[in-house]
N, CA, C and O atoms as a DFTB+ gen file, in Angstrom:
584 C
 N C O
     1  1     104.425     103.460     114.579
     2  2     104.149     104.501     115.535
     3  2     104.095     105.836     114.809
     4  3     105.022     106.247     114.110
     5  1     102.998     106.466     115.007
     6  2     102.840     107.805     114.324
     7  2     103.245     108.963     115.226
     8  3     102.748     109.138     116.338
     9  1     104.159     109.727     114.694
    10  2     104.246     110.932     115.470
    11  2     103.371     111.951     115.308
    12  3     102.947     112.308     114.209
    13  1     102.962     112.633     116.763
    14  2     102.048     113.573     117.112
    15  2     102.402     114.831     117.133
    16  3     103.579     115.028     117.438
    17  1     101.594     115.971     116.849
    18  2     102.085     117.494     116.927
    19  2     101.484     117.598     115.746
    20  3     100.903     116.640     115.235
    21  1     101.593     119.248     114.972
    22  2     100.874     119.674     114.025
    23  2     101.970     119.431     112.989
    24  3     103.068     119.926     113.242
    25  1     101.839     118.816     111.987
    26  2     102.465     118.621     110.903
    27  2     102.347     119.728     109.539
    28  3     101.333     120.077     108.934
    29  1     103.442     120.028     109.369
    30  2     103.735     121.086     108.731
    31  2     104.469     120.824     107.502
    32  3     104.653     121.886     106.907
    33  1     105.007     119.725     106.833
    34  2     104.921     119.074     105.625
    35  2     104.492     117.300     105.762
    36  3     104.757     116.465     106.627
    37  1     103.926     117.246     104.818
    38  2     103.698     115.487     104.247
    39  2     103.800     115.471     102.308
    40  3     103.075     115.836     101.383
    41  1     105.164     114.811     102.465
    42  2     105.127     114.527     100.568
    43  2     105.419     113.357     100.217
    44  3     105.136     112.466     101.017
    45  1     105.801     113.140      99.458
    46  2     106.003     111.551      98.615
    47  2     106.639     111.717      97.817
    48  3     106.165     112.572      97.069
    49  1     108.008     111.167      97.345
    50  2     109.200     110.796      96.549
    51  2     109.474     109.790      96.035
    52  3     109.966     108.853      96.663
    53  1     109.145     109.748      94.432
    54  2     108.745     108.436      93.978
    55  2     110.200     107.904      93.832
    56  3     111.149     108.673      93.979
    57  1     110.378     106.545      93.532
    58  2     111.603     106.233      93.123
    59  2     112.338     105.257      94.088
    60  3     111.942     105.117      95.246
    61  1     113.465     104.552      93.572
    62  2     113.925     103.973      94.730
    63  2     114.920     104.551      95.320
    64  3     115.890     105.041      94.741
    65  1     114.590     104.503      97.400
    66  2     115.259     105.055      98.079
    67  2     116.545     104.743      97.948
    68  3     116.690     103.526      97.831
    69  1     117.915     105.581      97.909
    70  2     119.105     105.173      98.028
    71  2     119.538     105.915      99.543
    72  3     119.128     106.961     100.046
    73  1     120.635     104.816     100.081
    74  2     121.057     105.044     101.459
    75  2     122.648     106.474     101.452
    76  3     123.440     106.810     100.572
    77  1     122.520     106.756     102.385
    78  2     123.612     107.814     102.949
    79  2     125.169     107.267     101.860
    80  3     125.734     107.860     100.941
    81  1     125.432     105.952     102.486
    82  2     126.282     105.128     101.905
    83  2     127.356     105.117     102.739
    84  3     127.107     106.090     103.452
    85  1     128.694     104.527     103.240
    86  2     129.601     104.556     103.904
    87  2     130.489     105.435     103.071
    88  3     130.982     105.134     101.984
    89  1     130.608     106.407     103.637
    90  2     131.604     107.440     103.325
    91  2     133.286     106.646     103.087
    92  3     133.664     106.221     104.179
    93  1     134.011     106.450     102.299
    94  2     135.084     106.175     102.151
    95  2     136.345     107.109     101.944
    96  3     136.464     107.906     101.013
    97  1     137.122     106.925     102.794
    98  2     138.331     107.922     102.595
    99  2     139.436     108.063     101.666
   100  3     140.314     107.274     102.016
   101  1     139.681     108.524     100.943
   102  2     140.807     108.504      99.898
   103  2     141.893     109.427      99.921
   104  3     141.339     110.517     100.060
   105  1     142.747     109.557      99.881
   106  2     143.893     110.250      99.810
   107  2     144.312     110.850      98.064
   108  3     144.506     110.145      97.073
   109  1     144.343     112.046      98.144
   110  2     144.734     112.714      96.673
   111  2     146.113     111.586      96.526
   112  3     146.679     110.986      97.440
   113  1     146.362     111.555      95.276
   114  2     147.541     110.982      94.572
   115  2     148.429     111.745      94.344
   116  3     148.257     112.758      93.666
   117  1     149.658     111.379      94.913
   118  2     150.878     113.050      94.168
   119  2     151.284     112.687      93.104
   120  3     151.171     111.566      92.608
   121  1     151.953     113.910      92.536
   122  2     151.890     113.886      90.536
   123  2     153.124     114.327      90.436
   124  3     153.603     114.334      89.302
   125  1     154.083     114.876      91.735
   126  2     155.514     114.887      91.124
   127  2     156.121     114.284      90.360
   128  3     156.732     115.086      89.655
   129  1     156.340     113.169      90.042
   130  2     156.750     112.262      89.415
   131  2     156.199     111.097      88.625
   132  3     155.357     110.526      89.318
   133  1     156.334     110.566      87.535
   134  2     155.778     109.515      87.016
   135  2     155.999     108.311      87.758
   136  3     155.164     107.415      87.634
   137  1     157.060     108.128      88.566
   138  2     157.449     106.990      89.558
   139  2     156.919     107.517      91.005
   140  3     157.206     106.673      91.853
   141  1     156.489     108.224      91.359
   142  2     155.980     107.938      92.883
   143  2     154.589     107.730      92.519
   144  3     153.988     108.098      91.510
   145  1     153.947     106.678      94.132
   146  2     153.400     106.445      94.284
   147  2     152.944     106.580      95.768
   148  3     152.367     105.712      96.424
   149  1     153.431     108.248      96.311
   150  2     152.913     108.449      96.944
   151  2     151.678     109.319      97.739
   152  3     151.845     110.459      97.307
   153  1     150.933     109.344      98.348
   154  2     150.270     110.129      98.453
   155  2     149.950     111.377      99.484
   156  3     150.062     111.162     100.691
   157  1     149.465     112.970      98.910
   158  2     149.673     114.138      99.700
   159  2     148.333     114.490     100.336
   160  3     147.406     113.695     100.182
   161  1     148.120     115.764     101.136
   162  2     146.984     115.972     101.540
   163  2     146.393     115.525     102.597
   164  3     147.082     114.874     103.383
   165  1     144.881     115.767     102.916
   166  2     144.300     114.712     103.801
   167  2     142.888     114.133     103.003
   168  3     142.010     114.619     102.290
   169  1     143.162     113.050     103.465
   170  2     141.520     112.066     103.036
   171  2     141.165     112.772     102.520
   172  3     141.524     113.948     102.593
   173  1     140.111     112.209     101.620
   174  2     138.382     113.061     101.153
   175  2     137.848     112.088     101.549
   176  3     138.456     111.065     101.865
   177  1     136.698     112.229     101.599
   178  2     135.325     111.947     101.765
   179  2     134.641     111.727     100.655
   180  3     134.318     112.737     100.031
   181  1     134.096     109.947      99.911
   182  2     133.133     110.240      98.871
   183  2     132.299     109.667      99.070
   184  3     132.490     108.610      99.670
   185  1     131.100     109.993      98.733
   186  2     129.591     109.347      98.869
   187  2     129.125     108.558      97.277
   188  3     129.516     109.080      96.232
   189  1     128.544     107.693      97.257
   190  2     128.357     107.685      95.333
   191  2     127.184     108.594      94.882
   192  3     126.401     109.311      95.505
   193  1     127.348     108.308      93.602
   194  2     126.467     108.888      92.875
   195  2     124.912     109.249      93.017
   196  3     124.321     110.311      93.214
   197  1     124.418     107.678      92.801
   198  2     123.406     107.569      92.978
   199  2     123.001     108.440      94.569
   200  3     121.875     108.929      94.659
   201  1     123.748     108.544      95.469
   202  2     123.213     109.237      96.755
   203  2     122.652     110.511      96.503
   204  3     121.567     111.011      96.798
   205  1     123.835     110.999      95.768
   206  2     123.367     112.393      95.681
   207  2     122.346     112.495      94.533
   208  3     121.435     113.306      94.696
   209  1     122.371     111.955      93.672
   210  2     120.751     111.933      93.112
   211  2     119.757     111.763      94.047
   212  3     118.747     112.355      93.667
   213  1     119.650     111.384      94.773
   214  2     118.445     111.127      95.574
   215  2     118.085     111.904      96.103
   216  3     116.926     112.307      96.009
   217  1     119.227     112.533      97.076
   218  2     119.050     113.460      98.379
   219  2     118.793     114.488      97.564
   220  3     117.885     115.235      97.931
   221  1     119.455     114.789      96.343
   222  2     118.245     116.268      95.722
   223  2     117.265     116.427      95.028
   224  3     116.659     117.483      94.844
   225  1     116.978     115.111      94.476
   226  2     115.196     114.495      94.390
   227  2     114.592     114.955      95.476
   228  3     113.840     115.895      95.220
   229  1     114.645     114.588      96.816
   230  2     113.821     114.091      98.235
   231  2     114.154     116.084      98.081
   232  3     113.102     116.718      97.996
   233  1     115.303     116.850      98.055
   234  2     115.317     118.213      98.520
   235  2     114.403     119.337      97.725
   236  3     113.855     120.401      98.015
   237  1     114.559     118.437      96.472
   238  2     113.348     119.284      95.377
   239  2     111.921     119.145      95.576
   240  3     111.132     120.072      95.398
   241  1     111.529     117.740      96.021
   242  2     110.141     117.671      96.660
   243  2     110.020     118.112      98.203
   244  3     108.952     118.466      98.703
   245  1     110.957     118.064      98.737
   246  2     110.568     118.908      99.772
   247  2     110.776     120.710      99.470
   248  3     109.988     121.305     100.204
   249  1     111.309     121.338      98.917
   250  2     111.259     122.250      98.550
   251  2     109.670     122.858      97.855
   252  3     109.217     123.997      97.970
   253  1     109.148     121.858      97.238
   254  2     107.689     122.037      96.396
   255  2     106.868     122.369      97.024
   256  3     106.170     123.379      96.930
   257  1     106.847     121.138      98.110
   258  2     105.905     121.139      99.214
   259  2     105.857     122.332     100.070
   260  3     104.790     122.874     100.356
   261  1     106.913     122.716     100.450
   262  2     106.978     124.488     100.980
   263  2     106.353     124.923     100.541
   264  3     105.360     125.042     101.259
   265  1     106.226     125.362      99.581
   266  2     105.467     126.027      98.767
   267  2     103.992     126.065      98.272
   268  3     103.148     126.954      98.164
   269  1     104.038     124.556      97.983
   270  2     102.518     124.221      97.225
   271  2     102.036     123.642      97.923
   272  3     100.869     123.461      97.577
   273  1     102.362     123.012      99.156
   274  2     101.122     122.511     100.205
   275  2     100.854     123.322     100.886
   276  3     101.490     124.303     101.272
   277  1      99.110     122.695     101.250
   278  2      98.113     123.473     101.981
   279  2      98.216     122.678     103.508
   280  3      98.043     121.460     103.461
   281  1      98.389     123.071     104.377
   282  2      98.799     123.048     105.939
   283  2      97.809     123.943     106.517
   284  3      97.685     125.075     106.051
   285  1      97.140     123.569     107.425
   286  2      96.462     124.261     108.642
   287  2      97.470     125.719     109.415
   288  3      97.191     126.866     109.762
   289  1      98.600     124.944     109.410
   290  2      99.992     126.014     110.093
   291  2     100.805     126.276     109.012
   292  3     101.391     125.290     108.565
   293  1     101.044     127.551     108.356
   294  2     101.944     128.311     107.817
   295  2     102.998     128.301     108.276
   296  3     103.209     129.449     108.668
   297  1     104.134     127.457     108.555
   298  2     105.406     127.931     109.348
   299  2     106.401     128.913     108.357
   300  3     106.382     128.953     107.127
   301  1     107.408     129.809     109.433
   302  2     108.390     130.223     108.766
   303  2     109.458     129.329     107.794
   304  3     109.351     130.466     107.336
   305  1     110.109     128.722     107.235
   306  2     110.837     127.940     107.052
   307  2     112.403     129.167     107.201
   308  3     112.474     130.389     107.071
   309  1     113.516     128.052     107.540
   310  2     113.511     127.472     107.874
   311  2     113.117     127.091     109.473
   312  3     113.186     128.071     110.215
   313  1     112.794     126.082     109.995
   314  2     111.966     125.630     111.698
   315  2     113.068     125.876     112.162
   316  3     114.142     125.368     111.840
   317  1     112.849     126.707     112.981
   318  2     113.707     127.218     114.344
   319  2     113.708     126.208     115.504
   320  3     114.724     126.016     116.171
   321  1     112.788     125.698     115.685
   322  2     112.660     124.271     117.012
   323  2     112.876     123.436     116.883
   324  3     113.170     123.038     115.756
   325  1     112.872     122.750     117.797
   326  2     112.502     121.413     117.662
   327  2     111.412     120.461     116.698
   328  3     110.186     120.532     116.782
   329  1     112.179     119.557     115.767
   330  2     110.699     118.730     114.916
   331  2     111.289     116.839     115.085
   332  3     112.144     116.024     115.432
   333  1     110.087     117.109     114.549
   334  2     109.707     115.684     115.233
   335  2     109.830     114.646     113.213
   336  3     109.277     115.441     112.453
   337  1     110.107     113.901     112.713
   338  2     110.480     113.392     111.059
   339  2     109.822     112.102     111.227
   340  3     109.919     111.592     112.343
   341  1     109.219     111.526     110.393
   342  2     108.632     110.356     110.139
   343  2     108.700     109.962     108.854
   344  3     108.375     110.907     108.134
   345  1     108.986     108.957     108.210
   346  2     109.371     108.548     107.322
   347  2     109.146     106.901     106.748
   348  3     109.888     106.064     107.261
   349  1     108.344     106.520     105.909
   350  2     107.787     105.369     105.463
   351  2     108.489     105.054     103.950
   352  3     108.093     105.544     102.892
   353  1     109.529     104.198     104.090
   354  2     110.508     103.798     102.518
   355  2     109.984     102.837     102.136
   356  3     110.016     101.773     102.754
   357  1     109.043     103.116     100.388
   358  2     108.885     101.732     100.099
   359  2     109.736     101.159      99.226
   360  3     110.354     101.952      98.515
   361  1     109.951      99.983      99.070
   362  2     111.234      99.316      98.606
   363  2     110.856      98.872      97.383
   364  3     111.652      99.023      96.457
   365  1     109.649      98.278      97.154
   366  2     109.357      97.114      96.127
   367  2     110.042      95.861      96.281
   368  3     110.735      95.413      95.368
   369  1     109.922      95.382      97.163
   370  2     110.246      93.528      97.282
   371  2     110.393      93.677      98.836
   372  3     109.939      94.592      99.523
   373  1     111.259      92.384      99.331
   374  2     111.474      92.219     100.671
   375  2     112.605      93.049     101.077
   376  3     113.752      93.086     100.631
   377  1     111.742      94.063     102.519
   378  2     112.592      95.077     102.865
   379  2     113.883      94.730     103.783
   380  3     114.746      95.533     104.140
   381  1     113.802      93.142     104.125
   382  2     115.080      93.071     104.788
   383  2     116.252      92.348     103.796
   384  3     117.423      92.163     104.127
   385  1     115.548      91.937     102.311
   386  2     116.543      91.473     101.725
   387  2     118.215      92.430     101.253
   388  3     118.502      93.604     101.488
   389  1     118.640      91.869     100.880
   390  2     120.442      92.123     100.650
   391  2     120.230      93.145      99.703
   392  3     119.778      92.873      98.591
   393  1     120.583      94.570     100.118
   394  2     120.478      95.792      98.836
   395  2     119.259      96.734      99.428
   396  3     119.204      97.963      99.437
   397  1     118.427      95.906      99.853
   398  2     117.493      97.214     100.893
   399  2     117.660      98.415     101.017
   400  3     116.961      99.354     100.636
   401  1     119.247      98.370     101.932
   402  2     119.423      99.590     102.409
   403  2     118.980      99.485     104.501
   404  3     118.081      99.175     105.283
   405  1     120.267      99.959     104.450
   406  2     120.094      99.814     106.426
   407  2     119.184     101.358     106.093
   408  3     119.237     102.228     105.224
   409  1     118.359     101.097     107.330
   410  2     117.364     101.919     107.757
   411  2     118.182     103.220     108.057
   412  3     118.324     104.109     107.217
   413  1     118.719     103.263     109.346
   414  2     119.814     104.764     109.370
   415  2     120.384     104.638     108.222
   416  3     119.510     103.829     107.912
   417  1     120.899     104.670     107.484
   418  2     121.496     104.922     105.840
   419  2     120.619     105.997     105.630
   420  3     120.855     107.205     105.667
   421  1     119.295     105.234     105.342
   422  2     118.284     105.731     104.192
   423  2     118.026     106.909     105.393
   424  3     118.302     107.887     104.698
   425  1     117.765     107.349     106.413
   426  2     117.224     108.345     107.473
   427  2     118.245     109.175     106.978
   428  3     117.845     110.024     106.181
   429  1     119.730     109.172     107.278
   430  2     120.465     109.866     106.922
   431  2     120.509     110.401     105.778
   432  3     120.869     111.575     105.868
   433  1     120.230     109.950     104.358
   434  2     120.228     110.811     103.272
   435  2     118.872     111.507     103.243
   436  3     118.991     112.537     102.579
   437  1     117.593     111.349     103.716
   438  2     117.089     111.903     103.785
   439  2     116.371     113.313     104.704
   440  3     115.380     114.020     104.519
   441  1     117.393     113.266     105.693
   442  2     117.631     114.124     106.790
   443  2     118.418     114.979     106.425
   444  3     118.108     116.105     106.816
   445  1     119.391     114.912     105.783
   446  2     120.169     115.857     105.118
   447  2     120.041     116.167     103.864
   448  3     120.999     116.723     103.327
   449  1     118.773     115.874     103.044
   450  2     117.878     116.491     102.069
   451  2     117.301     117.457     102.558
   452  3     117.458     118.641     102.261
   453  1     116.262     116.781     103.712
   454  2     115.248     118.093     104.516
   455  2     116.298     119.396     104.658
   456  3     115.815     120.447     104.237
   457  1     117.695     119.486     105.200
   458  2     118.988     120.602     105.656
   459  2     119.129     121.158     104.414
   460  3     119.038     122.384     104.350
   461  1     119.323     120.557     103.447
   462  2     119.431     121.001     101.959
   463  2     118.462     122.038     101.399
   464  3     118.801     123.134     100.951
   465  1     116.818     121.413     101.500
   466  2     115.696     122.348     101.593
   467  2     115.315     123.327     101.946
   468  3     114.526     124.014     101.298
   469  1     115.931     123.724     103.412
   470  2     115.754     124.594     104.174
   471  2     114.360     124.756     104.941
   472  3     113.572     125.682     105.133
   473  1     114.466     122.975     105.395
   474  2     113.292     123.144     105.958
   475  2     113.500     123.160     107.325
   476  3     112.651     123.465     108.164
   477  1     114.691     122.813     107.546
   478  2     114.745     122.897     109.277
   479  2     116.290     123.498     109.036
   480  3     116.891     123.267     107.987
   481  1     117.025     124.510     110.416
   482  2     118.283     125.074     109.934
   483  2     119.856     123.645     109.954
   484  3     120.940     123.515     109.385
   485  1     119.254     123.086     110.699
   486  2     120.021     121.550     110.758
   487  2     119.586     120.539     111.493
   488  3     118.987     120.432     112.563
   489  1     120.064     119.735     110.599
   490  2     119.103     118.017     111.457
   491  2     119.546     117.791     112.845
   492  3     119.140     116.704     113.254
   493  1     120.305     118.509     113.787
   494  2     120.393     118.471     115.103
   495  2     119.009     118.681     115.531
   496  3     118.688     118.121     116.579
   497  1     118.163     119.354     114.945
   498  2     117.441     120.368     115.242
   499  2     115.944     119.128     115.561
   500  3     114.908     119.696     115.905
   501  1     115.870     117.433     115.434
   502  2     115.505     116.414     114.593
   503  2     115.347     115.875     116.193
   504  3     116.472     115.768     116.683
   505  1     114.391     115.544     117.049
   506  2     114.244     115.097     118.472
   507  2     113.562     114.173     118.331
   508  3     113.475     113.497     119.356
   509  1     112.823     113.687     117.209
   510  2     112.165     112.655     117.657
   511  2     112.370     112.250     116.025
   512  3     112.552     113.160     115.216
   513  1     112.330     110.824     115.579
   514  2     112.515     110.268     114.549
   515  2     111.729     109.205     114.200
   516  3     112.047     108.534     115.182
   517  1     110.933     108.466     113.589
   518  2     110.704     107.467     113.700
   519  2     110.339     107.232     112.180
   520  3     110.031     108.206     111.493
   521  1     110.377     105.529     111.455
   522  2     110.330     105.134     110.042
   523  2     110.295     103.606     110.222
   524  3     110.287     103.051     111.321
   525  1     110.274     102.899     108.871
   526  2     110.010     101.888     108.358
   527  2     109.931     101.721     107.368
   528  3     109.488     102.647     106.688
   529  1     110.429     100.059     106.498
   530  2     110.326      99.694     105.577
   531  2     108.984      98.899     104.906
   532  3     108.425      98.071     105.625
   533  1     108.508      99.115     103.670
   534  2     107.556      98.259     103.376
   535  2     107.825      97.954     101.917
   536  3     108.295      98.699     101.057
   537  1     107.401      96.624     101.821
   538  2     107.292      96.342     100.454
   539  2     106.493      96.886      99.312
   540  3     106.167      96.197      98.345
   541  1     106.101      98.517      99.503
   542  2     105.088      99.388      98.723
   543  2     105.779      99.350      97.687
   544  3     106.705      98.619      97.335
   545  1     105.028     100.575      97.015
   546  2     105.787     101.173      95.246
   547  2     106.903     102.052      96.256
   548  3     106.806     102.533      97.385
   549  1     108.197     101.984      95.047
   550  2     109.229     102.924      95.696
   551  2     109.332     103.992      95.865
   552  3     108.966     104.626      94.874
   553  1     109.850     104.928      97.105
   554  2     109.526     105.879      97.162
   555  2     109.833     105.970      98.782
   556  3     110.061     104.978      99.475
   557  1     109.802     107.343      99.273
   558  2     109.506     107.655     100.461
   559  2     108.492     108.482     101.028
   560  3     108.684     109.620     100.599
   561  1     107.815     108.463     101.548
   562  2     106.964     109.249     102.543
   563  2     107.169     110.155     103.758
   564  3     107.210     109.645     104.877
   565  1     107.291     111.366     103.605
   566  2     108.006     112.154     104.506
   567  2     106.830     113.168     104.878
   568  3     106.005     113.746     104.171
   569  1     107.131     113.166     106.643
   570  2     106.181     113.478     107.399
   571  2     107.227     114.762     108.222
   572  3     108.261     114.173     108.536
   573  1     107.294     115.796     108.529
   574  2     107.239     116.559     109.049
   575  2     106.483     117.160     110.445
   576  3     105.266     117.332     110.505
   577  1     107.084     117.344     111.157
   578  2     105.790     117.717     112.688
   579  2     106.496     118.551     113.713
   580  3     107.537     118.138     114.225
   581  1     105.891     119.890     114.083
   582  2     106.268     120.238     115.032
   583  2     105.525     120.138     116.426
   584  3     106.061     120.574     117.444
């Protein structure tokens, strides 16, 4: 399903997509002592590596595209309204096999690339969504539309 409205970026991010990832909670370690083993603070939050490589791959090509694409509509960046995101991940092999990547995963790191960019002021901002996996060259396809 293609989303409709005037589209105001379309780029391509070569590489293979990596997902959001399940955030895991950890607790700092306390260091009073060589014998405790207990722990202070609250949780963190870590994402891996590879995520954040990605999401500032996908933020640097969307950043380009600001810039160096030619669009019918000039928008301000960052989009003040409502937009509409479309998104085509190609995987290279079978997209439902084990390692894929769940679909919201991969939406999520790349939704909060676009926030990174400053192409929209936050992905609340995100009303209509729609994507898919294909067994293409890797990469994503990111569609933009207001």
């Amino acid at each position: 399903m293609s989303i409709q409205g005037i589209e105001v970026l379309n780029f391509w991010v070569p590489g293979p997509p990596k997902t959001k990832g399940s955030l895991t909670a950890r607790a700092p370690r306390c260091h009073c002592c060589p014998a405790c083993r207990g722990y202070v603070g609250q949780p963190q939050l870590r994402d891996s590596v590879s995520s954040g490589r990605w999401r500032k791959l996908v933020a640097y090509q969307a950043t380009a595209a600001k810039v160096f694409q030619w669009t019918q509509v000039k928008p301000a960046f960052p989009l003040a309204g409502p937009v509409a995101v479309d998104l085509t991940f190609g995987l290279l092999g079978d997209p439902v096999a084990t390692g894929a990547g769940d679909l919201d995963k991969l939406y999520r790191n790349v939704l909060d690339a676009l926030t990174d960019a400053g192409v929209y002021e936050d992905d609340v901002q995100v009303v209509r969504l729609s994507g898919s996996k294909s067994e293409d060259e890797p990469g994503v396809r990111v569609r933009v539309v207001i």
